[in-house]
C-alpha positions as CSV (number, residue, x, y, z in Angstrom):
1,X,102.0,64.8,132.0
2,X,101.3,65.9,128.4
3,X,101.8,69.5,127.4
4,X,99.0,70.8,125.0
5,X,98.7,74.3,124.1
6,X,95.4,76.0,125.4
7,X,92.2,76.5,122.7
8,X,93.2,79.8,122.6
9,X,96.4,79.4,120.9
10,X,96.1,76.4,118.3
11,X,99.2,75.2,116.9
12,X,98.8,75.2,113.0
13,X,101.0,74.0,110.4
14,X,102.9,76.1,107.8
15,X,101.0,76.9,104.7
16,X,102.0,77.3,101.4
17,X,104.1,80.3,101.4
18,X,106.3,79.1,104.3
19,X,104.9,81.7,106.8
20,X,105.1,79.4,110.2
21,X,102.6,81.5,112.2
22,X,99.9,80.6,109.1
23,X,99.5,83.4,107.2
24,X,100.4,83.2,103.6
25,X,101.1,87.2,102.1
26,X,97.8,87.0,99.6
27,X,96.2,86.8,103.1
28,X,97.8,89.1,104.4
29,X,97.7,91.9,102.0
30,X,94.1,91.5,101.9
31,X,93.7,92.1,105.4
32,X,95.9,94.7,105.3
33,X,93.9,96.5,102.8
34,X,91.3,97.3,104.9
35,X,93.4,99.7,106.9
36,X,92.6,103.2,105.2
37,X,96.2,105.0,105.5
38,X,97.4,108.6,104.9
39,X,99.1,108.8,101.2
40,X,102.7,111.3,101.4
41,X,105.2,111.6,98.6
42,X,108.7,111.4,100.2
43,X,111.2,113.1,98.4
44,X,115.4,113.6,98.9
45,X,118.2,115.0,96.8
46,X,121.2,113.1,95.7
47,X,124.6,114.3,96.9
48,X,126.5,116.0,94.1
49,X,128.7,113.4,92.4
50,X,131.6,115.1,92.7
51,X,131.1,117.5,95.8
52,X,134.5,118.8,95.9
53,X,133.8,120.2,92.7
54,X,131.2,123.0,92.1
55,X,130.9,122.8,88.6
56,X,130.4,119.1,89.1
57,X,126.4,117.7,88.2
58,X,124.1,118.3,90.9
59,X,122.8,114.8,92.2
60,X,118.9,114.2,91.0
61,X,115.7,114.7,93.1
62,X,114.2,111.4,93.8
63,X,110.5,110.5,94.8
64,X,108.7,107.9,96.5
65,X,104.9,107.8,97.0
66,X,104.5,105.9,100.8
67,X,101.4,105.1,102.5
68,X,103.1,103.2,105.3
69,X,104.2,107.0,107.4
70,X,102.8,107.9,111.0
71,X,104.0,110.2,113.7
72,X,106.6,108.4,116.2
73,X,107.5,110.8,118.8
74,X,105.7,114.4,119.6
75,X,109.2,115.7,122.3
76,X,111.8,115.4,120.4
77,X,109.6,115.0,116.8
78,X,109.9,111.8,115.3
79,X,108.4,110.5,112.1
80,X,108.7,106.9,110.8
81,X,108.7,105.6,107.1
82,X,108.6,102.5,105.4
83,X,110.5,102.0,102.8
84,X,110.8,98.6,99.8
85,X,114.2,97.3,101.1
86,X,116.7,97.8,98.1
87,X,114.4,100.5,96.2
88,X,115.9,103.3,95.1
89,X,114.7,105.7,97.8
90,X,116.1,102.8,100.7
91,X,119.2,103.1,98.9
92,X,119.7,107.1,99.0
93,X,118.3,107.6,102.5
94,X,121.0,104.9,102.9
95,X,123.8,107.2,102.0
96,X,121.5,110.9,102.4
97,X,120.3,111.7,105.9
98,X,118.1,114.2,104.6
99,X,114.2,114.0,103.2
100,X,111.0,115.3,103.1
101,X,107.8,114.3,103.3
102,X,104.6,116.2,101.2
103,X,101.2,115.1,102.9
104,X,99.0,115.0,99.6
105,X,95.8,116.5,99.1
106,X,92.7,114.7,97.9
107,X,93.3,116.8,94.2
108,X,96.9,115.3,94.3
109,X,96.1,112.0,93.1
110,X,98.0,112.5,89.7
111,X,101.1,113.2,91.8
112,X,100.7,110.1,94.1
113,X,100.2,107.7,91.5
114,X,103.3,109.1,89.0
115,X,105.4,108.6,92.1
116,X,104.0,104.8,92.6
117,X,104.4,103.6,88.9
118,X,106.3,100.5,88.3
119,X,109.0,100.1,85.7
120,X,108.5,104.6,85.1
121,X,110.6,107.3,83.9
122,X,113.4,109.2,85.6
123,X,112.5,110.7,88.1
124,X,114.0,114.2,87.3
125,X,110.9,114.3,84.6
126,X,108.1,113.1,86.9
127,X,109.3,116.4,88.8
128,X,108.9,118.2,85.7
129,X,105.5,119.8,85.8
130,X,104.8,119.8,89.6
131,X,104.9,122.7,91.4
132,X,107.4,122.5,94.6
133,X,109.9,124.4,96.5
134,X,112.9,123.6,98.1
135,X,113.0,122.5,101.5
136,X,115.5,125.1,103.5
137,X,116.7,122.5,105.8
138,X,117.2,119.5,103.0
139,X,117.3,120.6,99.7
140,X,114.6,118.4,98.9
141,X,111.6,119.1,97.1
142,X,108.3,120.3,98.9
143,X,104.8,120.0,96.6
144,X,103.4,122.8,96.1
145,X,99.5,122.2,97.4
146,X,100.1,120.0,100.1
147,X,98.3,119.7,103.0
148,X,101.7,120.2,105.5
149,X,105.4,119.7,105.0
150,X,107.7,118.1,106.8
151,X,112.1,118.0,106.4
152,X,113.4,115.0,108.1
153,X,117.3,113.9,109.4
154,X,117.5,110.1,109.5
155,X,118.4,109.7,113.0
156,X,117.5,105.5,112.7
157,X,116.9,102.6,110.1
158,X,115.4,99.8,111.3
159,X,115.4,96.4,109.4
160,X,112.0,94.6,109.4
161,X,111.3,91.8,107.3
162,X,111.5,92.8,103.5
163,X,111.0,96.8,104.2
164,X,113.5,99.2,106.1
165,X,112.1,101.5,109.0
166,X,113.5,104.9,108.8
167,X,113.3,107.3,111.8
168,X,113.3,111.1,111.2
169,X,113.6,113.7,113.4
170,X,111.4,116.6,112.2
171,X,113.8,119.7,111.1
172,X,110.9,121.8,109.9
173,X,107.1,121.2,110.0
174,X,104.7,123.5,107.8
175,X,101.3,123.7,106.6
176,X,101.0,125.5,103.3
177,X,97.6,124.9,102.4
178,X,94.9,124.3,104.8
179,X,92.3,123.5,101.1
180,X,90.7,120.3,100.6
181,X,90.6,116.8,102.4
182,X,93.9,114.1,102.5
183,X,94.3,111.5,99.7
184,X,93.9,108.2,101.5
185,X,94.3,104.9,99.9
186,X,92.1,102.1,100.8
187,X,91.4,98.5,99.7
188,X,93.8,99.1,96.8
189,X,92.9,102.2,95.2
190,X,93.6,106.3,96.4
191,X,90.0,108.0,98.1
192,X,88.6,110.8,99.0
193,X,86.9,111.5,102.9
194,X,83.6,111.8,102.7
C-alpha cells in the first residue's frame, strides 16, 4: 500500500532560500508585515568596567528600539523580547540581567527610529537630548513621555532561529503618562491609531 500525504498537507519542494517547509524570508517578511505590533525602546546599563573600583568609568546606557515585545505571564509577571542574535543589546542582556522597557507614544516616533538606525552613533549621544529617568530597580533609563514603564530581571533566554527570546520578570511596572495613542508599526513604517 502506498503512503501519500492527504490534500491537506501537500508535500512541496525547497525553494530558493533553503527554507524546507516553502517559505523563502522575502515571503515571509511580507506576511509578516501585516501584523500591526506595539513599538517599545528597551534600554539597559553596562556594568561598570572596573566595579571594584569607584572611580572606575561607569558602563554606557544602551538602546534598542523592539517591536517584537508582548506580555508572557500576568502571576508571577513575565514579559518577552526579541532580540537580533549577536546585536549589541543580545550581547549585554547576555552578561546584564537587568532592562527596561519604555512603551512609546504616538509623538515618540523620533525616539523610535534614532534607536532603529543602522550603522548610527554611540549610543550615549542618541541618549543625549531625551528626557528619561532612572529606573530604581535597574539603573536603566526610562523615557520620559511614555505611555507605561516597565524594569525587567532576565529570568530566561531562549534561542530561536536567528533572534534570542528573553524572558523578564516585571520588577516595577508604571504608567507615567496616560497622553496620546501608542506608536505602532505596520507594513514597514511607524503609525498612528486612528
Amino acid at each position: 500500500m502506498l503512503n501519500t500525504p492527504p490534500a491537506a498537507f501537500p508535500i512541496t519542494a525547497p525553494r530558493a532560500s533553503g527554507h524546507a517547509e516553502g517559505v523563502s524570508n522575502d515571503e515571509f517578511r511580507a506576511a509578516m508585515t501585516r501584523l500591526a505590533a506595539g513599538v517599545v525602546l528597551v534600554t539597559a546599563q553596562e556594568p561598570p568596567l572596573d566595579p571594584d573600583d569607584p572611580s572606575a568609568p561607569g558602563g554606557e546606557d544602551v538602546g534598542m528600539t523592539a517591536t517584537a515585545f508582548m506580555s508572557v505571564s500576568l502571576d508571577p509577571p513575565l514579559v518577552l523580547v526579541s532580540l537580533r542574535e549577536g546585536s549589541r543589546m543580545d550581547d549585554l542582556l547576555d552578561e546584564q540581567p537587568l532592562w527596561a522597557v519604555s512603551v512609546l507614544s504616538e509623538s515618540q516616533r523620533h525616539i523610535a527610529g534614532r534607536f532603529a538606525m543602522k550603522g548610527r552613533i554611540s549610543d550615549r549621544l542618541l541618549f543625549e537630548d531625551i528626557p528619561y529617568v532612572r529606573g530604581e530597580a535597574t539603573g536603566a533609563p526610562l523615557v520620559g513621555g511614555a505611555l507605561a514603564t516597565l524594569e525587567c530581571r532576565t529570568e530566561q533566554r531562549v534561542v530561536a532561529g536567528d533572534h534570542t527570546l528573553v524572558i523578564g520578570r516585571v520588577l516595577t511596572a508604571g504608567v507615567p503618562s496616560a497622553d496620546g495613542g501608542p506608536l505602532t508599526y505596520f507594513r514597514g513604517r511607524y503609525r498612528q491609531l486612528g
